[in-house]
N, C-alpha and C positions, 0 to 999 in steps of 0.2 A: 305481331306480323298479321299482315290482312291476307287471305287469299281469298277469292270469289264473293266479298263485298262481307266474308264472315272474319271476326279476330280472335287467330284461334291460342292457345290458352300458352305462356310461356313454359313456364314452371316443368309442364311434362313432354314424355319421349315423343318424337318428329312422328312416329307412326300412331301413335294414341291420339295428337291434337288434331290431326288431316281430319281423324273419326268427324267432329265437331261440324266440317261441311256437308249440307245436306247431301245425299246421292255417294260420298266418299267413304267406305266400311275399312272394315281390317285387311279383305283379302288388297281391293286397289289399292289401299293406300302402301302396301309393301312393292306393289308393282311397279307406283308412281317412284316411290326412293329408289327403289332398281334400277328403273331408266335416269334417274339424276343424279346415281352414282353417291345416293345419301345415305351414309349408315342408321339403320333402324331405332339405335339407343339414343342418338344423339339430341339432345334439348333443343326445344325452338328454341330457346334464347341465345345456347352456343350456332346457330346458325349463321353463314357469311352473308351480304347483301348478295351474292351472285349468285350463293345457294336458294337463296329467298326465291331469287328471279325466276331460276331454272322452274322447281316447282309450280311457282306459281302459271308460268309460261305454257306445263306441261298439263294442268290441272284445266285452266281455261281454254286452249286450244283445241286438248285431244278428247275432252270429257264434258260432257252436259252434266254441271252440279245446279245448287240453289234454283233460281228462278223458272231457269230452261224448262229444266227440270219437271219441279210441278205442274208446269203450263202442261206438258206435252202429256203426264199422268193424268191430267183433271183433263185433258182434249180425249184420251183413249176411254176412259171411264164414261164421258159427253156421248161419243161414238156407241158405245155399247148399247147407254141409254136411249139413245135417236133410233139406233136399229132394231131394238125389243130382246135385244138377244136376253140369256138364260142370266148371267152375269149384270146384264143392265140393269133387269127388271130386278133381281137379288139387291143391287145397291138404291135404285128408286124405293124399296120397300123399308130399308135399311135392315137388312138381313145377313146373313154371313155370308159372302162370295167364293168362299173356296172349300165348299161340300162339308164343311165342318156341320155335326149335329145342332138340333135347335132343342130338341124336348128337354133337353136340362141344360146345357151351357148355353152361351152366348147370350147372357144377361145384359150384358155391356152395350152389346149392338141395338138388341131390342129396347133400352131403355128401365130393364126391369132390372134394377140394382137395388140389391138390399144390402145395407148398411152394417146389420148387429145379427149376432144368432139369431136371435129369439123373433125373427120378423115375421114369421109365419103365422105365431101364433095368433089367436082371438083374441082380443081388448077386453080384460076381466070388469066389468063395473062394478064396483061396491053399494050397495044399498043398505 
């Protein structure tokens, strides 16, 4: 089954495979089977064609997933940058944006990932 250009997984439960499109988590994805009158447990593969439709219908009409999506994330992140704000300048720098500490985490963002315990250490030379 394709919904919003993603195909999402048969095998597991209608509310687990929805996860799979960008922008769709755990809490909507129950709200979206709510309004479509879909039980939670039920398999993408035991799905009807009509049931397919409804979702899929309810997913792209009432909700910005995949593409929309990121445009409109990477336009607001753009905006922040263009305007100098606190937040902009944190991602132009690549820095952590949501007041999270820097003096020992966020290695990841800065680039400084060490790999093995022992990276700290000094490089013994043998002579």
């Amino acid at each position: 089954m394709r919904v919003a250009g993603i195909t999402i997984p048969k095998e597991k439960r209608i509310v687990v495979s929805l996860n799979y499109i960008y922008g769709v988590g755990p809490t909507l994805s129950k709200k979206i089977l709510a309004k479509a009158k879909i039980d939670e447990n039920t398999r993408t593969k035991n799905l009807t064609a009509e049931q397919e439709d409804k979702l899929r219908m309810i997913i792209e009409k009432e909700y910005k997933t995949e593409g929309d999506l990121r445009r409109e994330i990477m336009a607001n992140i753009k905006r922040l940058k263009d305007i100098k704000a606190h937040r902009g300048i944190r991602h132009m720098k690549h820095l952590p944006v949501r007041g999270q500490r820097t003096k020992t985490n966020s290695r990841t963002v800065r680039g400084n990932t060490r790999k093995t315990m022992g990276s700290g250490r000094k490089v013994e030379t043998k002579t």
